[in-house]
PDB file of N, H, CA, C and O in Angstrom:
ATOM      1  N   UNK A   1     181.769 142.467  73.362  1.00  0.00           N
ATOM      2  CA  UNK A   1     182.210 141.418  72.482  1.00  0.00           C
ATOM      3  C   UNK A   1     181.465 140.156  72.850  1.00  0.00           C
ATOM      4  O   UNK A   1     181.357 139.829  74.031  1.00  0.00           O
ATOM      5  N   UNK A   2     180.897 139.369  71.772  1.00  0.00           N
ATOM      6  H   UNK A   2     180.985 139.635  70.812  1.00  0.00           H
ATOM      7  CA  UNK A   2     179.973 138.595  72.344  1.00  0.00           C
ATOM      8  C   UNK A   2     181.178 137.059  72.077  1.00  0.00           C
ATOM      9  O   UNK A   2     181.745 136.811  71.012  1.00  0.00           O
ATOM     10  N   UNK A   3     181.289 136.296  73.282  1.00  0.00           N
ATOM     11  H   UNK A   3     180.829 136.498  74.147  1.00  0.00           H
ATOM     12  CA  UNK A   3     181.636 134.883  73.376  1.00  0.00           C
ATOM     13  C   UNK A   3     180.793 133.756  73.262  1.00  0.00           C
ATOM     14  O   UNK A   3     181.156 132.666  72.818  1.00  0.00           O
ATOM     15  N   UNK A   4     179.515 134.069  73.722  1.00  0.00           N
ATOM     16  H   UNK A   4     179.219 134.954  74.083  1.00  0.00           H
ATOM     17  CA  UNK A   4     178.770 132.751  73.968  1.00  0.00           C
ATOM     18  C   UNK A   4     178.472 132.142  72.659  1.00  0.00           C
ATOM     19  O   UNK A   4     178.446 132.715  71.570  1.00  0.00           O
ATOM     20  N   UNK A   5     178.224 130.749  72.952  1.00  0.00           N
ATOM     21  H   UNK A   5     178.245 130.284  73.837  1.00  0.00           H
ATOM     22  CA  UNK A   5     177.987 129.977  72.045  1.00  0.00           C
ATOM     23  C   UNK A   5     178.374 130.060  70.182  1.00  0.00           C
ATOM     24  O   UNK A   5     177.671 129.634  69.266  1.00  0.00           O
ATOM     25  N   UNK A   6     179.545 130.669  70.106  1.00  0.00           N
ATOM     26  H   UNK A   6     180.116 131.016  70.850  1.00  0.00           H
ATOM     27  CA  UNK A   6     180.194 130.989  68.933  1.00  0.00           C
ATOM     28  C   UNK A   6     181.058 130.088  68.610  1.00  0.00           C
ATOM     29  O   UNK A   6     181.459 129.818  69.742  1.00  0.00           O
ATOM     30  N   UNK A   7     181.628 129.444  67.945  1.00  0.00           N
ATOM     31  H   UNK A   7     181.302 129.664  67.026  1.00  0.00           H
ATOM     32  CA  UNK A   7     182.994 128.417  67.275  1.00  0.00           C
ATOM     33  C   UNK A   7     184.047 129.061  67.182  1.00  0.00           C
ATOM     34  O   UNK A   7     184.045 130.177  66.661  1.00  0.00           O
ATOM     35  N   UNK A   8     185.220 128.463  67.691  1.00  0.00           N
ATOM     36  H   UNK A   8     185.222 127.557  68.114  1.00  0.00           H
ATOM     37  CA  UNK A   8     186.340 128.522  68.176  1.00  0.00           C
ATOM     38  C   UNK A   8     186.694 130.117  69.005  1.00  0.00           C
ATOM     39  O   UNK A   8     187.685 130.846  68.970  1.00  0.00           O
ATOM     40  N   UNK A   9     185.383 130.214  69.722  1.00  0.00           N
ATOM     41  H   UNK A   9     184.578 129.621  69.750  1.00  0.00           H
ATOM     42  CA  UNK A   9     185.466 131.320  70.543  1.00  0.00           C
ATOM     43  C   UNK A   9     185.449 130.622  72.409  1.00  0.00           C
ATOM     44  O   UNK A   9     185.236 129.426  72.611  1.00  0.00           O
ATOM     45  N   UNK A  10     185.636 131.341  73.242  1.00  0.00           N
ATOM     46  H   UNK A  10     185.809 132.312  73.078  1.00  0.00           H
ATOM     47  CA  UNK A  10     185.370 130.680  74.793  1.00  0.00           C
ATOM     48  C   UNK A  10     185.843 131.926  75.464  1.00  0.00           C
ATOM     49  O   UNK A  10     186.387 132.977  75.127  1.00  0.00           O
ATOM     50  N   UNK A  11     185.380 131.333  76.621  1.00  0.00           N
ATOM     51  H   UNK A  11     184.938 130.479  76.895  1.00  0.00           H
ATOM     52  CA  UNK A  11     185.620 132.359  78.185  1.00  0.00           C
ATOM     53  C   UNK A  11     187.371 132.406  78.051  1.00  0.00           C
ATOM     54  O   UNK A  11     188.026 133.260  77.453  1.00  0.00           O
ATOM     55  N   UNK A  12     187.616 131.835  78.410  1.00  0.00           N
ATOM     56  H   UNK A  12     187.084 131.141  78.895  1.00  0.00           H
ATOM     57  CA  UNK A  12     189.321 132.158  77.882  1.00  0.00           C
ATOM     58  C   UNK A  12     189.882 132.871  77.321  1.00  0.00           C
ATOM     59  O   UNK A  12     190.955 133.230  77.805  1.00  0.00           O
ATOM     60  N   UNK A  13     189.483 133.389  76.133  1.00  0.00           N
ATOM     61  H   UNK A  13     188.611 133.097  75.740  1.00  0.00           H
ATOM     62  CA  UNK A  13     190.109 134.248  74.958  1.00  0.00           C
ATOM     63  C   UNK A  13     189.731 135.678  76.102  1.00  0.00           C
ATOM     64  O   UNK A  13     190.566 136.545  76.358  1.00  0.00           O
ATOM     65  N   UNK A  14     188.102 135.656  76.755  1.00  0.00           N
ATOM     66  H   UNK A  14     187.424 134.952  76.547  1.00  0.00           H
ATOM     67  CA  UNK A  14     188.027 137.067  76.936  1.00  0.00           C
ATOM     68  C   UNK A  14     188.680 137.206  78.479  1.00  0.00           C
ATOM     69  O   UNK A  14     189.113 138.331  78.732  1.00  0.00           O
ATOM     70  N   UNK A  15     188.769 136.461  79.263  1.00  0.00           N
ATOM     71  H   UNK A  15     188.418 135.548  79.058  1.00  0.00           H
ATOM     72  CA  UNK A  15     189.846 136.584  80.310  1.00  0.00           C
ATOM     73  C   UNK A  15     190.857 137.036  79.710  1.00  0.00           C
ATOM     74  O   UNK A  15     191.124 138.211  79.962  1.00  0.00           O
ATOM     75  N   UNK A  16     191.550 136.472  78.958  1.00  0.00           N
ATOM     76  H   UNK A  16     191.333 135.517  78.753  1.00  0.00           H
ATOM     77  CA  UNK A  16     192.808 136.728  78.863  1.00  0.00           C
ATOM     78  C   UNK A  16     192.790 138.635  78.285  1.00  0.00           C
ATOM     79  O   UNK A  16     193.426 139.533  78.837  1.00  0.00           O
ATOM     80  N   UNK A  17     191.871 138.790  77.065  1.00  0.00           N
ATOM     81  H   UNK A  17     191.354 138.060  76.617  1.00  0.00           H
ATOM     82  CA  UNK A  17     191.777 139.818  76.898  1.00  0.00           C
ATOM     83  C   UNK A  17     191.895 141.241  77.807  1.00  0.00           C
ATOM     84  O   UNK A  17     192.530 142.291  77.702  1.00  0.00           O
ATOM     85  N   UNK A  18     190.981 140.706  78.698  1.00  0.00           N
ATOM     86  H   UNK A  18     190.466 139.853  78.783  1.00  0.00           H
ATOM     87  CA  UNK A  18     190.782 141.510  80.191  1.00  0.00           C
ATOM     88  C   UNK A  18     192.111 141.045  81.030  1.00  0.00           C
ATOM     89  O   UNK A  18     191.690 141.074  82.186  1.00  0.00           O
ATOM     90  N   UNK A  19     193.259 140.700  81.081  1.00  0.00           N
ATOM     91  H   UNK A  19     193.601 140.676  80.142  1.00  0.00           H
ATOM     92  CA  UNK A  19     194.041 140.788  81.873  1.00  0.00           C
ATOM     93  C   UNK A  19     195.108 141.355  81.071  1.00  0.00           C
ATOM     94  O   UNK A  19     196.052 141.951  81.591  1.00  0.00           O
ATOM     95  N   UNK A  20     195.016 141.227  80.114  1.00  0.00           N
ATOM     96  H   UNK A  20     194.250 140.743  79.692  1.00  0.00           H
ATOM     97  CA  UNK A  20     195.840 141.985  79.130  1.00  0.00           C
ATOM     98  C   UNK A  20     195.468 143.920  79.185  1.00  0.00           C
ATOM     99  O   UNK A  20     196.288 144.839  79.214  1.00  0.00           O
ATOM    100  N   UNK A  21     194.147 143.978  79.182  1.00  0.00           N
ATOM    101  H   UNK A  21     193.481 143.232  79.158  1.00  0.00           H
ATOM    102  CA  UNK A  21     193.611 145.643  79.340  1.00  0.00           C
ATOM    103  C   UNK A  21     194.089 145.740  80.652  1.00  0.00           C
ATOM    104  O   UNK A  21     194.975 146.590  80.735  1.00  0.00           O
ATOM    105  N   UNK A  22     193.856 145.243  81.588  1.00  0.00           N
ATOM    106  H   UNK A  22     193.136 144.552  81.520  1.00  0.00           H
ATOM    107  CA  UNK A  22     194.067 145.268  83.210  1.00  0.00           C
ATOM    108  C   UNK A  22     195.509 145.708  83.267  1.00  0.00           C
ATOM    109  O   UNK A  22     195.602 146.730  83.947  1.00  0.00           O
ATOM    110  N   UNK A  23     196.487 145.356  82.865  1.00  0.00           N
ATOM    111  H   UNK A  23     196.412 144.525  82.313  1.00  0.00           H
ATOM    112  CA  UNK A  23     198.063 144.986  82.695  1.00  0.00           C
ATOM    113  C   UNK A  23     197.981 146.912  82.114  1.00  0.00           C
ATOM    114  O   UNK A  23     198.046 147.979  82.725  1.00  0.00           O
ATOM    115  N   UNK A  24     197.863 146.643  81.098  1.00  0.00           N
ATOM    116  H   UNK A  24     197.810 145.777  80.602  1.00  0.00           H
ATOM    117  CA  UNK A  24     198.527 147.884  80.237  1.00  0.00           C
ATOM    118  C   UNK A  24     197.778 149.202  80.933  1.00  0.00           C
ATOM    119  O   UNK A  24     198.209 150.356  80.941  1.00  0.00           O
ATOM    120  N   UNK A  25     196.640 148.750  81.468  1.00  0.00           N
ATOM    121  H   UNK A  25     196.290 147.813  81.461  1.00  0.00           H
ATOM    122  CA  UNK A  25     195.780 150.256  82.143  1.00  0.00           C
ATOM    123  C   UNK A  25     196.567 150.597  83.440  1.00  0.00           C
ATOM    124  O   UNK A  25     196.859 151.760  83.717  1.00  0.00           O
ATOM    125  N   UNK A  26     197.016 149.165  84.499  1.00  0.00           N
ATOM    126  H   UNK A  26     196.779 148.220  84.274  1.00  0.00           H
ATOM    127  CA  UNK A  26     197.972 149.617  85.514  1.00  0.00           C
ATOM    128  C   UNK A  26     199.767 150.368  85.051  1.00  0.00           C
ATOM    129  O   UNK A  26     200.389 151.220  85.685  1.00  0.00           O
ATOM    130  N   UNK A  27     200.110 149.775  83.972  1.00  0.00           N
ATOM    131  H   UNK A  27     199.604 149.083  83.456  1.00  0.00           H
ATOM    132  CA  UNK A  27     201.459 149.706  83.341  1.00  0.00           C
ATOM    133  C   UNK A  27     201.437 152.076  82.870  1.00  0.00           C
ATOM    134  O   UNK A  27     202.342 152.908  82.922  1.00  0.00           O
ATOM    135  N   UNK A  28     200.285 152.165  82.577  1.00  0.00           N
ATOM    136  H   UNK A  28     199.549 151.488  82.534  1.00  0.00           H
ATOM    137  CA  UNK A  28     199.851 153.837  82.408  1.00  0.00           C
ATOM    138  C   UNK A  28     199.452 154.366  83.118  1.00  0.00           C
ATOM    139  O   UNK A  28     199.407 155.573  82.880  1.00  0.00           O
ATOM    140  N   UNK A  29     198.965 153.965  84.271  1.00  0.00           N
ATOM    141  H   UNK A  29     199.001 152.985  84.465  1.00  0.00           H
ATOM    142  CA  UNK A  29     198.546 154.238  85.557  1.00  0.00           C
ATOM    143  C   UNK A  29     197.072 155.377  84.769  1.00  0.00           C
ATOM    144  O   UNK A  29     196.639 156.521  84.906  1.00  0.00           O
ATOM    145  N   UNK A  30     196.863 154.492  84.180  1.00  0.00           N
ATOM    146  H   UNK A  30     197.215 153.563  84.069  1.00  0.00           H
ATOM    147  CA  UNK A  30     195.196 155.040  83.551  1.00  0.00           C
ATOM    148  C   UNK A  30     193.752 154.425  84.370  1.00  0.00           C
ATOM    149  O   UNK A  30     193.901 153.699  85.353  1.00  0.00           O
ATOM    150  N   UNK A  31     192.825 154.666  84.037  1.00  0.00           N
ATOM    151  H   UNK A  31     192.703 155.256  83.238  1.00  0.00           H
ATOM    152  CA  UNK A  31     191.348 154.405  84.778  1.00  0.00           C
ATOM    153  C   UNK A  31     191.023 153.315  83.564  1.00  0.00           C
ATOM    154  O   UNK A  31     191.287 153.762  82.447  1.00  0.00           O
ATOM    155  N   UNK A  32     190.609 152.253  83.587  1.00  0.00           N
ATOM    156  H   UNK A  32     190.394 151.890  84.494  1.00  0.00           H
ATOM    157  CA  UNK A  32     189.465 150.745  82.511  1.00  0.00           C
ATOM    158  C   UNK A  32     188.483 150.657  83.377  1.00  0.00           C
ATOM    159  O   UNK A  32     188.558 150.471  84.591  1.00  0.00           O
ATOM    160  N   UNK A  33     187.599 150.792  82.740  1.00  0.00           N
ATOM    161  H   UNK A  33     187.538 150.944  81.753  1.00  0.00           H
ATOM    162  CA  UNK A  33     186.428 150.958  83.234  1.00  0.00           C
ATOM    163  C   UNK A  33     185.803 148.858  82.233  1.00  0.00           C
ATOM    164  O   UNK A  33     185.859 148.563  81.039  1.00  0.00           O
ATOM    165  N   UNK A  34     185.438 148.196  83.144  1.00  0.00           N
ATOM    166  H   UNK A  34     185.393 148.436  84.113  1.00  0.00           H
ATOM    167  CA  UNK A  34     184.937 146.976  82.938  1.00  0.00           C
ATOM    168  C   UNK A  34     183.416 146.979  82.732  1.00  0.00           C
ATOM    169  O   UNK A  34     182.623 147.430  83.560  1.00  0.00           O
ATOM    170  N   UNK A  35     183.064 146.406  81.490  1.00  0.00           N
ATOM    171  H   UNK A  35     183.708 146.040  80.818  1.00  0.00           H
ATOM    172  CA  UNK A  35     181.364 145.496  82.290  1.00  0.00           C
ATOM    173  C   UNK A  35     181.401 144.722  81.561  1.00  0.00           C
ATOM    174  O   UNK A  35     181.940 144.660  80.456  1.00  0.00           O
ATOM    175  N   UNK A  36     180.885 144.120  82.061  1.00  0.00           N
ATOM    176  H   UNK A  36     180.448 144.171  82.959  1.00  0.00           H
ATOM    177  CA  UNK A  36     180.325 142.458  81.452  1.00  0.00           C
ATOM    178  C   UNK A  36     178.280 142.267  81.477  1.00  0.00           C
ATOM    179  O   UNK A  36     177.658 142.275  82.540  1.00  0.00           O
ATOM    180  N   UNK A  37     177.861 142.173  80.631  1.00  0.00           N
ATOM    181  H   UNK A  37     178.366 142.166  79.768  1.00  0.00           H
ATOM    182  CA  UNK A  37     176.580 142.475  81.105  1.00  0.00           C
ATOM    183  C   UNK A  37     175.804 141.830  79.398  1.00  0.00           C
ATOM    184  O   UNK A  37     176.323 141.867  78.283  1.00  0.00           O
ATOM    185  N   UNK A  38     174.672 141.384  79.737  1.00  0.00           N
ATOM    186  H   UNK A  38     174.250 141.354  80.643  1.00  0.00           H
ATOM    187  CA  UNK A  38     173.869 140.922  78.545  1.00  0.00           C
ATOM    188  C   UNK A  38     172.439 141.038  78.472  1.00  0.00           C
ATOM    189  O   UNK A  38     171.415 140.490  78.882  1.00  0.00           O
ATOM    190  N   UNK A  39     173.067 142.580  77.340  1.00  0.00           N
ATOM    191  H   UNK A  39     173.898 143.025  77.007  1.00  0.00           H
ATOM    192  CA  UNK A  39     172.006 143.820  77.064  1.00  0.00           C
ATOM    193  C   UNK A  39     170.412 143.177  76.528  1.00  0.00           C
ATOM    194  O   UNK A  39     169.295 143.575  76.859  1.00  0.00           O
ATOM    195  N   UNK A  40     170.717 142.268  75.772  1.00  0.00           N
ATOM    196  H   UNK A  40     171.625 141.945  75.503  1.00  0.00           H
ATOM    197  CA  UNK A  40     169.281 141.405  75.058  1.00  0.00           C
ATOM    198  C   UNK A  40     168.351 140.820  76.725  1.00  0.00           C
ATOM    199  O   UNK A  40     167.174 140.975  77.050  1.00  0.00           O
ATOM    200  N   UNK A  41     168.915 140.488  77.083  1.00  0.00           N
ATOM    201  H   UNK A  41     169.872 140.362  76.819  1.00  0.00           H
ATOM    202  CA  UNK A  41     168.135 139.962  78.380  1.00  0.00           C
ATOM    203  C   UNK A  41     168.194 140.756  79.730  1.00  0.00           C
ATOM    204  O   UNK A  41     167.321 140.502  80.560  1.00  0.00           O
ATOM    205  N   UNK A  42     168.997 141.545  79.976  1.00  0.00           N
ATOM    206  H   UNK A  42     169.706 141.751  79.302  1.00  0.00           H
ATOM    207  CA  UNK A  42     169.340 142.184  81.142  1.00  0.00           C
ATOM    208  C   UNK A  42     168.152 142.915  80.905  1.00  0.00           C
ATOM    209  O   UNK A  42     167.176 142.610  81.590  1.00  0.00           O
ATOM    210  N   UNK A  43     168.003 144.158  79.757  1.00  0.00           N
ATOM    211  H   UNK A  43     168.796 144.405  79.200  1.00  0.00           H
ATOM    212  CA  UNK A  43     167.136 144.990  79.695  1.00  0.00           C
ATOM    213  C   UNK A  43     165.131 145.201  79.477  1.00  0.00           C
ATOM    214  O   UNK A  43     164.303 146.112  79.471  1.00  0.00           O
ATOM    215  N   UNK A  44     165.193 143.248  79.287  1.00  0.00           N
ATOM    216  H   UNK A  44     165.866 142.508  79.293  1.00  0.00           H
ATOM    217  CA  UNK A  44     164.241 142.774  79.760  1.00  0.00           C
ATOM    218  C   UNK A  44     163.558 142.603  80.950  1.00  0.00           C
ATOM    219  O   UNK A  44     162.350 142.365  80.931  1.00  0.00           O
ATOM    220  N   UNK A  45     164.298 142.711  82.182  1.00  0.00           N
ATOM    221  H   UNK A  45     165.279 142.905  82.198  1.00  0.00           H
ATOM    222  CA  UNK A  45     163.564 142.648  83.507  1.00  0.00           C
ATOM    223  C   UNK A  45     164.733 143.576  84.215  1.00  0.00           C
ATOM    224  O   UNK A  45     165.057 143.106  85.305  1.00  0.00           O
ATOM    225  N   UNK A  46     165.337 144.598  83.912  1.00  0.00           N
ATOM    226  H   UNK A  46     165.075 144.980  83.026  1.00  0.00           H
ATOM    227  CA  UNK A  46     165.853 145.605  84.539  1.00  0.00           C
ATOM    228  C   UNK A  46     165.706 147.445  83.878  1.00  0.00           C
ATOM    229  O   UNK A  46     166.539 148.085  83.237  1.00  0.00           O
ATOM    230  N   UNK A  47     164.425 147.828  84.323  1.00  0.00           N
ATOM    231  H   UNK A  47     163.748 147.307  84.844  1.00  0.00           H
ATOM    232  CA  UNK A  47     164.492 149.112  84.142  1.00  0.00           C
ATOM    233  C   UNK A  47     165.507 150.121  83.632  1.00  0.00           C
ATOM    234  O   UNK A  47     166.589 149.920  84.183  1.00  0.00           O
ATOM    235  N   UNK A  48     165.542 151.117  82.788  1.00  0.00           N
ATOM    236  H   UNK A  48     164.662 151.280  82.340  1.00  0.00           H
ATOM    237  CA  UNK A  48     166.756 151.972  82.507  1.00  0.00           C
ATOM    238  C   UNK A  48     167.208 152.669  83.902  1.00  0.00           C
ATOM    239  O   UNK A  48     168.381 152.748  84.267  1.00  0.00           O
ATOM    240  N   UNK A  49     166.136 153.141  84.591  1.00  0.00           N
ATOM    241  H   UNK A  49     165.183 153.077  84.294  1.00  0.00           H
ATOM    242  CA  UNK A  49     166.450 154.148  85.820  1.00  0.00           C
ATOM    243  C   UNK A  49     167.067 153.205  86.442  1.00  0.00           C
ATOM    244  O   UNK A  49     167.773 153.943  87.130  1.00  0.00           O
ATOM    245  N   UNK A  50     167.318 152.345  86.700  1.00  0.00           N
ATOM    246  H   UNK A  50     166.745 151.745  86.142  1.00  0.00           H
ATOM    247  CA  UNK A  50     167.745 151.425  87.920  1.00  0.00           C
ATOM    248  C   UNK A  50     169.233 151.375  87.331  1.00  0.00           C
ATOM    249  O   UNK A  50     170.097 151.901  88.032  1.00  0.00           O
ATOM    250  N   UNK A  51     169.674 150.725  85.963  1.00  0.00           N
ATOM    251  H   UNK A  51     168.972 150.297  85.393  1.00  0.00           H
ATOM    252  CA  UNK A  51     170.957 150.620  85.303  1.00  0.00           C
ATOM    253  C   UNK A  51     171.692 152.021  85.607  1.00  0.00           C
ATOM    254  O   UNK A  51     172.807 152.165  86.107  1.00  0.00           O
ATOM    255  N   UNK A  52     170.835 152.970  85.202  1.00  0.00           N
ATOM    256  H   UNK A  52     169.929 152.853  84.795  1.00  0.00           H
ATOM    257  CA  UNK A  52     171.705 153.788  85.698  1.00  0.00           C
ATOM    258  C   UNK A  52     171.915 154.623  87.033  1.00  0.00           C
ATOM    259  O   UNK A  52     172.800 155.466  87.175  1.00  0.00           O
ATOM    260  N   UNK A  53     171.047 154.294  87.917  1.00  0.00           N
ATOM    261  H   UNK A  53     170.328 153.609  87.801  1.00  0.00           H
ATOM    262  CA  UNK A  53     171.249 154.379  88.988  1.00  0.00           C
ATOM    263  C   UNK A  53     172.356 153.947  89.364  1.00  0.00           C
ATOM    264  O   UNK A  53     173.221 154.746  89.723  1.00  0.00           O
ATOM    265  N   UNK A  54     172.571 152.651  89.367  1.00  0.00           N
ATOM    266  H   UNK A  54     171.868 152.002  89.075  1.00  0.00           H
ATOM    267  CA  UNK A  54     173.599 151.658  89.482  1.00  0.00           C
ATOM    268  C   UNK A  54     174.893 151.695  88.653  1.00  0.00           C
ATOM    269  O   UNK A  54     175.798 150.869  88.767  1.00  0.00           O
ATOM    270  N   UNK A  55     174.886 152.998  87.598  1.00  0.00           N
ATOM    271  H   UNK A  55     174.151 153.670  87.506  1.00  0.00           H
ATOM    272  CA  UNK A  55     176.085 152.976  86.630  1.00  0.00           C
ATOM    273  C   UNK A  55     176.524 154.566  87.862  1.00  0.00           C
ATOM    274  O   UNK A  55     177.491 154.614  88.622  1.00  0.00           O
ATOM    275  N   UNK A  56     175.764 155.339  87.723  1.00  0.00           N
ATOM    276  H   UNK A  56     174.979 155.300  87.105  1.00  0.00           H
ATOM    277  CA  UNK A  56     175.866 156.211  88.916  1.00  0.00           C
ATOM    278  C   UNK A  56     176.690 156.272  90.229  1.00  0.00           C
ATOM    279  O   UNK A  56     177.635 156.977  90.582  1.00  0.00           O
ATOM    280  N   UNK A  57     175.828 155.047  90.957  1.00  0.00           N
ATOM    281  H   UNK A  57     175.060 154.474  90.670  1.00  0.00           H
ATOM    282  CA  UNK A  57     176.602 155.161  92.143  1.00  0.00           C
ATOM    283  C   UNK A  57     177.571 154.179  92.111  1.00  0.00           C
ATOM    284  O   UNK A  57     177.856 153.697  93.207  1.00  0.00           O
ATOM    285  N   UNK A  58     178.233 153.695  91.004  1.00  0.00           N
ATOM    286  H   UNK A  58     178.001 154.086  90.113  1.00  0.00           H
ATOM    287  CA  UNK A  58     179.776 152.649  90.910  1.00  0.00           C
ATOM    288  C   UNK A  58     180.911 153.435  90.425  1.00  0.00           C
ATOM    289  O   UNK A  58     181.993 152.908  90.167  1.00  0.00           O
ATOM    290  N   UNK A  59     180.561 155.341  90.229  1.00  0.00           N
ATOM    291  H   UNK A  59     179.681 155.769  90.438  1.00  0.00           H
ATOM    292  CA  UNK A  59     181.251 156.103  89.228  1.00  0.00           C
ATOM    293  C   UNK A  59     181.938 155.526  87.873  1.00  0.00           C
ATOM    294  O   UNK A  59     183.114 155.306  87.581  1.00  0.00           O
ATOM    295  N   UNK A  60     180.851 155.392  87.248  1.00  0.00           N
ATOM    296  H   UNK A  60     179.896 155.571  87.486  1.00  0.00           H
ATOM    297  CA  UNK A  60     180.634 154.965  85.757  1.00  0.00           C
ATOM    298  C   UNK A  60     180.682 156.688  85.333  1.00  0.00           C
ATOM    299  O   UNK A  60     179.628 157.214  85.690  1.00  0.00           O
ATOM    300  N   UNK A  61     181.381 157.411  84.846  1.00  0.00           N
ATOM    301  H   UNK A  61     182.237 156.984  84.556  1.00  0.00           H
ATOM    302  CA  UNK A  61     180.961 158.479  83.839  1.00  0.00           C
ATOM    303  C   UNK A  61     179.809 158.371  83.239  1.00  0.00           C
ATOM    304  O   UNK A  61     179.409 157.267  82.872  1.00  0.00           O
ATOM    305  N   UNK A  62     179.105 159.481  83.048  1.00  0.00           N
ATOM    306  H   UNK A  62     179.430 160.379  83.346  1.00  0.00           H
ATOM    307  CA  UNK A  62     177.912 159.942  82.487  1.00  0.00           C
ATOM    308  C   UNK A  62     177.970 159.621  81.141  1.00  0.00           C
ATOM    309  O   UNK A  62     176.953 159.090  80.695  1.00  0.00           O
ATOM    310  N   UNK A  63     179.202 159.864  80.119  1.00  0.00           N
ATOM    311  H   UNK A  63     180.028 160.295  80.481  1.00  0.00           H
ATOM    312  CA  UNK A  63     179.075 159.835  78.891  1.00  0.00           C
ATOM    313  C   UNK A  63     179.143 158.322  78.639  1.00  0.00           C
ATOM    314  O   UNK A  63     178.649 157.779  77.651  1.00  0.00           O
ATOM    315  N   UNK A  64     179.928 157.570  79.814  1.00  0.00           N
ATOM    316  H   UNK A  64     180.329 158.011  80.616  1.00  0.00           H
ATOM    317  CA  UNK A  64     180.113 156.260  79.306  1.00  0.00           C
ATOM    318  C   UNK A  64     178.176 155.627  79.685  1.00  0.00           C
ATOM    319  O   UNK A  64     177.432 155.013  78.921  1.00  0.00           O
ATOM    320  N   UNK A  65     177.958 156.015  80.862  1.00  0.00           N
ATOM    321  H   UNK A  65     178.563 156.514  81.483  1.00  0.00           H
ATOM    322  CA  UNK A  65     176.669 154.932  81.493  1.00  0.00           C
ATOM    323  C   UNK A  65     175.396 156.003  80.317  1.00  0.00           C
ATOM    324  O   UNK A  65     174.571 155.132  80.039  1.00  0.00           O
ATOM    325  N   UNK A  66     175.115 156.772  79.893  1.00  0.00           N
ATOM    326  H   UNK A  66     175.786 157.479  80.119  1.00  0.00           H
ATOM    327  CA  UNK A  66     174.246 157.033  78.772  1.00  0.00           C
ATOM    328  C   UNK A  66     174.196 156.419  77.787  1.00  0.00           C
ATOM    329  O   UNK A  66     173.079 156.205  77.315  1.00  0.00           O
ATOM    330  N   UNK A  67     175.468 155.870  77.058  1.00  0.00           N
ATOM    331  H   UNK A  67     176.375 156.044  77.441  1.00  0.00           H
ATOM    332  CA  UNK A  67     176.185 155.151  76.237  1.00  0.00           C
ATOM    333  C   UNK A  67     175.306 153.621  76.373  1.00  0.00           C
ATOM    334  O   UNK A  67     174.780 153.116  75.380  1.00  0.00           O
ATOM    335  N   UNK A  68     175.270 153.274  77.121  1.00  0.00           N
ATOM    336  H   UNK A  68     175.697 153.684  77.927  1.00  0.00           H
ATOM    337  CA  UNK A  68     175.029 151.445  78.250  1.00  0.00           C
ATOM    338  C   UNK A  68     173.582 151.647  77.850  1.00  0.00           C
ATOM    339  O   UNK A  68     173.030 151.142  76.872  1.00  0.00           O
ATOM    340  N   UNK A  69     172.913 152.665  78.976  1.00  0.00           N
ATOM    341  H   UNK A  69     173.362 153.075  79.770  1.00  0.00           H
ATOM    342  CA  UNK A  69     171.290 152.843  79.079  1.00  0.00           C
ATOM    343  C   UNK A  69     171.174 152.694  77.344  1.00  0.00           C
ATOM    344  O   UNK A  69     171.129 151.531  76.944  1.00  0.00           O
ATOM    345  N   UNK A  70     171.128 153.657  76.418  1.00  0.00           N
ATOM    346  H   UNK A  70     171.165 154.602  76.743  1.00  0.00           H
ATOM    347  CA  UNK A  70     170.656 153.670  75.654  1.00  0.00           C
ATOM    348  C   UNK A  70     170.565 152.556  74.383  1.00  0.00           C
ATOM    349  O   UNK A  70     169.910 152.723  73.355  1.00  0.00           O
ATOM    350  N   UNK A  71     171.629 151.041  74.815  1.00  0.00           N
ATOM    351  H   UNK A  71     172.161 150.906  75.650  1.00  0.00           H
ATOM    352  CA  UNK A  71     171.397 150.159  73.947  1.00  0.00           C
ATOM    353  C   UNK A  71     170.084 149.598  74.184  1.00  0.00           C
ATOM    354  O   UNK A  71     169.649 148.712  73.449  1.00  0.00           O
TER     355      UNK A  71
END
């Protein structure tokens, strides 16, 4: 979900969002899997093998970190 530089959007709305997922994922005693990451520039000076290296060894699921690599 993109926040930056949008009107009547801010860091706030998506905190809160994320403590709200956080809440209901402990409340089910389920797995939320988080990222925060910005695909337009990240994937400019960070290799795919490396992302997912790194989606790899944080146990990111395969279906989810293929998902990531391939934007």
């Amino acid at each position: 979900m993109q926040h930056g530089f949008q009107k009547y959007k801010n860091v706030l709305d998506v905190a809160l969002m994320t403590t709200l997922l956080l809440d209901r994922a402990r409340e089910r005693h389920g797995k939320l899997y988080i990222l925060s990451k910005d695909c337009e520039k990240c994937f400019g000076r960070i290799t795919r093998w490396v992302m997912t290296y790194i989606y790899q060894r944080t146990g990111v699921p395969p279906i989810l970190y293929n998902i990531l690599v391939g934007f």
